[in-house]
LOGU-552681 format. One line per field, with one value per residue (C-alpha): x, y, z; residue number from 1; residue in three letters; chain. Coordinates in steps of 0.1 Angstrom, whole numbers. Example, Ala and Ser with C-alpha at 12.3 -4.5 7.8 and 13.67 -1.06 7.14 Angstrom:
! residues 2
x <- c(123, 137)
y <- c(-45, -11)
z <- c(78, 71)
n <- c(1, 2)
res <- c(ALA, SER)
chain <- c(A, A)
END
This chain:
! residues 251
x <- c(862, 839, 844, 837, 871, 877, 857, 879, 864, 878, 896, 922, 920, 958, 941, 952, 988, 986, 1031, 1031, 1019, 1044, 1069, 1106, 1141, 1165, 1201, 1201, 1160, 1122, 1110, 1073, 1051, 1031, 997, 1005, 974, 976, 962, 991, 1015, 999, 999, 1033, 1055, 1086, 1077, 1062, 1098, 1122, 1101, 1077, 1066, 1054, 1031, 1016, 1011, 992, 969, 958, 943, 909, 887, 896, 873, 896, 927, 916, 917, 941, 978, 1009, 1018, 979, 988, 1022, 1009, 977, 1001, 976, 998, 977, 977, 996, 1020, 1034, 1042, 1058, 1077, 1094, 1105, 1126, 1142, 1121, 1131, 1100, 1105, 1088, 1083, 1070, 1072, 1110, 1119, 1123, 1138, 1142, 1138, 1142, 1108, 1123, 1122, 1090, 1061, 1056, 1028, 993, 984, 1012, 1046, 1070, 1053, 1047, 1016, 1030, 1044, 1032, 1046, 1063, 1081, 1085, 1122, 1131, 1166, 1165, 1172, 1202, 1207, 1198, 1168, 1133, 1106, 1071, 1043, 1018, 985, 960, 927, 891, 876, 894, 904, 905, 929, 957, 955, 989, 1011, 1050, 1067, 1103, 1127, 1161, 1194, 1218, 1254, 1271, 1266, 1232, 1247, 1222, 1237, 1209, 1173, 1144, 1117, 1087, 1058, 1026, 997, 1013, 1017, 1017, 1037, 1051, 1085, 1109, 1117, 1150, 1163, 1150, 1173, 1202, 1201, 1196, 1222, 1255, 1247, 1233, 1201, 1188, 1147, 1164, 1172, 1140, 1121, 1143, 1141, 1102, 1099, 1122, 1100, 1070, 1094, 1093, 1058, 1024, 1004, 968, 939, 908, 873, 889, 920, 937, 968, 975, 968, 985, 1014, 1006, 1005, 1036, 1054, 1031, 1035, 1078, 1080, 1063, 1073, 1111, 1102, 1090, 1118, 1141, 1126, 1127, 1161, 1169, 1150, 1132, 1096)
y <- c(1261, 1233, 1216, 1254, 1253, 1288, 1315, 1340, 1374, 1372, 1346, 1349, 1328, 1326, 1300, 1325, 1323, 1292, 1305, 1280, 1249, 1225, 1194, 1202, 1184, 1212, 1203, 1168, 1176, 1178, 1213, 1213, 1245, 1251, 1249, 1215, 1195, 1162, 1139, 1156, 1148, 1112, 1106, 1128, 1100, 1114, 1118, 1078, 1067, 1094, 1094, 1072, 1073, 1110, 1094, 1068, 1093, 1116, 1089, 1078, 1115, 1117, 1113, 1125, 1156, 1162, 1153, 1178, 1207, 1201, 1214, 1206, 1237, 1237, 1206, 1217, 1249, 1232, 1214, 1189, 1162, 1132, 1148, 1125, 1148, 1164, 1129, 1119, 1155, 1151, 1112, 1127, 1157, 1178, 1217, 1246, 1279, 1303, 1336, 1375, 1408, 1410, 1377, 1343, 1318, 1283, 1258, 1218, 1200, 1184, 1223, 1235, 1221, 1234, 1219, 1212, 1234, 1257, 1263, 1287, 1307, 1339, 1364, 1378, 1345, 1318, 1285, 1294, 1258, 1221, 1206, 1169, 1155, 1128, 1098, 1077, 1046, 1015, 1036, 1028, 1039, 1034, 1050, 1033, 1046, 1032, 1052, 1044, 1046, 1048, 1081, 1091, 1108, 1088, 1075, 1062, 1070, 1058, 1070, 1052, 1059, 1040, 1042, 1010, 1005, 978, 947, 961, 984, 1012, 1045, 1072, 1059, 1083, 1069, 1094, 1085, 1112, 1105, 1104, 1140, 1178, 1171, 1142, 1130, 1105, 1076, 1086, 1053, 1030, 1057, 1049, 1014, 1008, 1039, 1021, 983, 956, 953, 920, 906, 909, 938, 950, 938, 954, 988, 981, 978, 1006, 1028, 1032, 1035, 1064, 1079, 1084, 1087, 1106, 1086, 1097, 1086, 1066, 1046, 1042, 1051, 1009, 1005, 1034, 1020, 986, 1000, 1022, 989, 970, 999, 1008, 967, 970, 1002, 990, 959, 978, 999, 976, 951, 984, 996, 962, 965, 933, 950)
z <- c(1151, 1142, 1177, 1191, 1207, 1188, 1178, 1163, 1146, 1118, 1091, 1066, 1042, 1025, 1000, 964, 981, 954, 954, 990, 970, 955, 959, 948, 953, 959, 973, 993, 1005, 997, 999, 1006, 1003, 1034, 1014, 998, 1002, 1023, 989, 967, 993, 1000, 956, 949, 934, 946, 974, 976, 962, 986, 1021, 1016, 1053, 1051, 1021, 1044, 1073, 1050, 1033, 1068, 1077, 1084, 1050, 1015, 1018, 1046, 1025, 997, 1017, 1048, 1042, 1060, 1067, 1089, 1105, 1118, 1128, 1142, 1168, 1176, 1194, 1181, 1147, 1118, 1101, 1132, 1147, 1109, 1103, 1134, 1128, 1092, 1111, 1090, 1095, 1090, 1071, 1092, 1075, 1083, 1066, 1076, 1066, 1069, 1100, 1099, 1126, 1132, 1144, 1170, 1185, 1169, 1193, 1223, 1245, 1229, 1200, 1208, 1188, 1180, 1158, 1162, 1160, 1127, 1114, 1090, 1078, 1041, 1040, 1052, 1039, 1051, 1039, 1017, 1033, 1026, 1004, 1024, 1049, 1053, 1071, 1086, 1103, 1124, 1146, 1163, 1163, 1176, 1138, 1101, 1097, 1130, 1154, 1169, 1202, 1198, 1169, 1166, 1133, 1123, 1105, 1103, 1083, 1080, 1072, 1058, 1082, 1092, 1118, 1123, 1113, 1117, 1138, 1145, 1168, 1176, 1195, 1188, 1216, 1246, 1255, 1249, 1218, 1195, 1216, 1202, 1223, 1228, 1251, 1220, 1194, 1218, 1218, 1183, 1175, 1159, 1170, 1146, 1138, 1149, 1164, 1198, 1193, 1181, 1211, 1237, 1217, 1219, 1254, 1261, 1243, 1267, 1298, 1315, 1300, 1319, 1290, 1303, 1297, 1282, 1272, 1244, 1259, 1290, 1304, 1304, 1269, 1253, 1268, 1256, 1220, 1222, 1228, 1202, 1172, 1180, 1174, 1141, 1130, 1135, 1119, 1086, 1087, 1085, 1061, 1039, 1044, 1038, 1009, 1018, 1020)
n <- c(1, 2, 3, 4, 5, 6, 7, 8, 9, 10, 11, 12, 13, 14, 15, 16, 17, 18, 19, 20, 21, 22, 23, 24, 25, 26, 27, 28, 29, 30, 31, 32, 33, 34, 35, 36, 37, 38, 39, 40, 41, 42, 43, 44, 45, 46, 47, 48, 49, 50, 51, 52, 53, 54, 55, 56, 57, 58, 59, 60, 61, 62, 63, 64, 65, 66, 67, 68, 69, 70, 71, 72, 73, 74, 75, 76, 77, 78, 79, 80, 81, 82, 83, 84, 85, 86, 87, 88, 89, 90, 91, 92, 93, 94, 95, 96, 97, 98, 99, 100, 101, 102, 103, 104, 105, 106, 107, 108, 109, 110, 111, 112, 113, 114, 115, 116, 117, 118, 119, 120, 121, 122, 123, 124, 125, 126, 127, 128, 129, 130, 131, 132, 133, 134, 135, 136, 137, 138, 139, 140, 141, 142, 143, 144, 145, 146, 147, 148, 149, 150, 151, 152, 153, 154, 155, 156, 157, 158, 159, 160, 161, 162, 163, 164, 165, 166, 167, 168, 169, 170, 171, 172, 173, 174, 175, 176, 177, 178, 179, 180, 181, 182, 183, 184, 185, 186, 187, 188, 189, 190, 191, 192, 193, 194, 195, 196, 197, 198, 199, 200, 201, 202, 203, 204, 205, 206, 207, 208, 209, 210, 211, 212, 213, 214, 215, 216, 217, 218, 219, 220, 221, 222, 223, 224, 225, 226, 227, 228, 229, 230, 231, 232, 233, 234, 235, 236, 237, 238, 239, 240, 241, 242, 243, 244, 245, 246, 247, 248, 249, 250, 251)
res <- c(UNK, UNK, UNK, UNK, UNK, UNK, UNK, UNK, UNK, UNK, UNK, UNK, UNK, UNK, UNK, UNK, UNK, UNK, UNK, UNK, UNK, UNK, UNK, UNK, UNK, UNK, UNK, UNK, UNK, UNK, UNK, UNK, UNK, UNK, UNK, UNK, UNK, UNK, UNK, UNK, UNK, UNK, UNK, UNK, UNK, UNK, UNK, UNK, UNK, UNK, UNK, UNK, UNK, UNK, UNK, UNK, UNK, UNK, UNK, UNK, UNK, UNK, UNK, UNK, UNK, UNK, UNK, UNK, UNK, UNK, UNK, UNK, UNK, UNK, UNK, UNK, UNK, UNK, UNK, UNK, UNK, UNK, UNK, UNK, UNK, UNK, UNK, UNK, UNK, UNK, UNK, UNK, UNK, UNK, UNK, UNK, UNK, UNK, UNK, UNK, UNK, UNK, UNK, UNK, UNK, UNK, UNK, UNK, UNK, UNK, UNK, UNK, UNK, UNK, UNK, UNK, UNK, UNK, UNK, UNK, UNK, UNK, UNK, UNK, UNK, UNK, UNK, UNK, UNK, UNK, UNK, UNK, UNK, UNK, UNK, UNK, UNK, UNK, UNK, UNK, UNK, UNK, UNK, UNK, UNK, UNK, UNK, UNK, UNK, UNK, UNK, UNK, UNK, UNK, UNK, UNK, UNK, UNK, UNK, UNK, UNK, UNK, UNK, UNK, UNK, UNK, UNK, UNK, UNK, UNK, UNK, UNK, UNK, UNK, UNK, UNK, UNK, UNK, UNK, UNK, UNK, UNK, UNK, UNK, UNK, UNK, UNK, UNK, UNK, UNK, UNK, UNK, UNK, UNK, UNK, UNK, UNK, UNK, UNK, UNK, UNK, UNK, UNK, UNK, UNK, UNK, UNK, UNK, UNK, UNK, UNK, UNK, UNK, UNK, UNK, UNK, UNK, UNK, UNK, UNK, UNK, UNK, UNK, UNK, UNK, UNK, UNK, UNK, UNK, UNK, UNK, UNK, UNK, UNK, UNK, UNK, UNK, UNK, UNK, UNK, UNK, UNK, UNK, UNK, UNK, UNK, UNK, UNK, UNK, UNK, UNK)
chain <- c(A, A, A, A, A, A, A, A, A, A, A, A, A, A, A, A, A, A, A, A, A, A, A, A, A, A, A, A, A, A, A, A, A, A, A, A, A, A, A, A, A, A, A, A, A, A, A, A, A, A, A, A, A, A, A, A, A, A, A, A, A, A, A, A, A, A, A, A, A, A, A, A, A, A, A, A, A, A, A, A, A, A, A, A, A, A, A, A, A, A, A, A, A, A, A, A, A, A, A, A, A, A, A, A, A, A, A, A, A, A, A, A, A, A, A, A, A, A, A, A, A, A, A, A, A, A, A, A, A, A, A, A, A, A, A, A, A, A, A, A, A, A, A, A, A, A, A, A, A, A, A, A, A, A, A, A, A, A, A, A, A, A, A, A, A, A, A, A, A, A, A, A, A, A, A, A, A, A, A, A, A, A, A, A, A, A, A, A, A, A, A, A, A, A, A, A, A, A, A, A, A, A, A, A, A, A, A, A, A, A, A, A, A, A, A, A, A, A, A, A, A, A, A, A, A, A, A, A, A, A, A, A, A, A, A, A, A, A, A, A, A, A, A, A, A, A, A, A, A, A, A)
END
């Protein structure tokens, strides 16, 4: 609305639904009420200690005015593909309680987005609840963007997130790039790679360059097609790199 790309006739505002604000373990996950604000979920210290990577994606939105008021479940349903949390939800296999006046389905963020601003809900549904697993002993995380100003949208984002076994073998490895298209995609050649072989700087690079093959990136008034590529390769190095200095518990 304040870009005049919508002009609707009327608002709700679901703002006294205070019920769809909270931060909860419950079974093996974090559940998340849709109308938890992007500060509580960037200060939350379970969730700093548990996911830590959703943390840093949420401190880097916009300005705190903006981080008072935004909630996740407005950035999911937003579907803006350069959008932080989107990009981040997807990278910890984050599943959304969708919920009308008959009831409640559930469904996995890697099948959520659409195309740009579109998802699966529908005309009578709203977000209810965000759950991401918690991740196992020995995983780390990390979420990178570049954007043209602090605070501003991503013109590349890659989100990481990585599991190890004993010997450093990778066990579990979530790379999603947010930027590129209609939607956050993970780079699934760099997953493969990295899936069940040890983790080593060679390794690392190869994943990294793997990444930006096969995307065409558009480009816009802010970056080209050549340089989002560039930095897909540049932020999958040093997202992996985090991620495994933390699962490592190095960094």
């Amino acid at each position: 609305m304040k870009l005049r790309l919508a002009a609707p006739n009327a608002l709700i505002d679901i703002n006294g639904l205070t019920e769809l604000s909270y931060i909860r373990e419950e079974d093996g996950v974090i559940a998340i009420g849709a109308l938890t604000r992007h500060d509580q979920l960037s200060r939350d210290r379970m969730i700093q200690q548990k996911i830590p990577m959703l943390a840093e994606a949420a401190s880097l939105i916009a300005d705190q005015q903006v981080r008072n008021r935004g909630t996740i479940g407005g950035s999911l349903a937003h579907a803006d593909p350069t959008a932080d949390l989107p990009t981040a939800c997807m990278a910890l296999n984050a599943n959304i309680i969708i919920r009308n006046e008959h009831g409640s389905r559930s469904v996995a963020s890697n099948d959520f987005f659409r195309d740009f601003f579109t998802t699966t809900l529908k005309q009578d549904e709203i977000i209810q609840e965000v759950r991401i697993p918690i991740p196992p002993p020995r995983s780390g995380g990390d979420y990178a963007k570049l954007a043209k100003g602090h605070g501003d949208f991503a013109l590349v984002a890659v989100a990481t997130q990585i599991s190890l076994g004993s010997g450093d073998f990778c066990s579990a490895v979530s790379v999603v790039l947010g930027g590129v298209g209609s939607t956050p995609s993970h780079a699934a050649e760099t997953e493969k790679l990295l899936m069940g072989n040890i983790i080593d700087d060679q390794l690392i690079r190869e994943g990294s360059l793997m990444a930006a093959e096969g995307l065409s990136p558009n480009p816009d008034f802010r970056a080209t097609s050549e340089l989002k590529l560039k930095m897909v390769t540049k932020l999958t190095e040093k997202t992996l790199r985090t991620a495994v200095g933390r699962a490592r518990g190095g960094i």
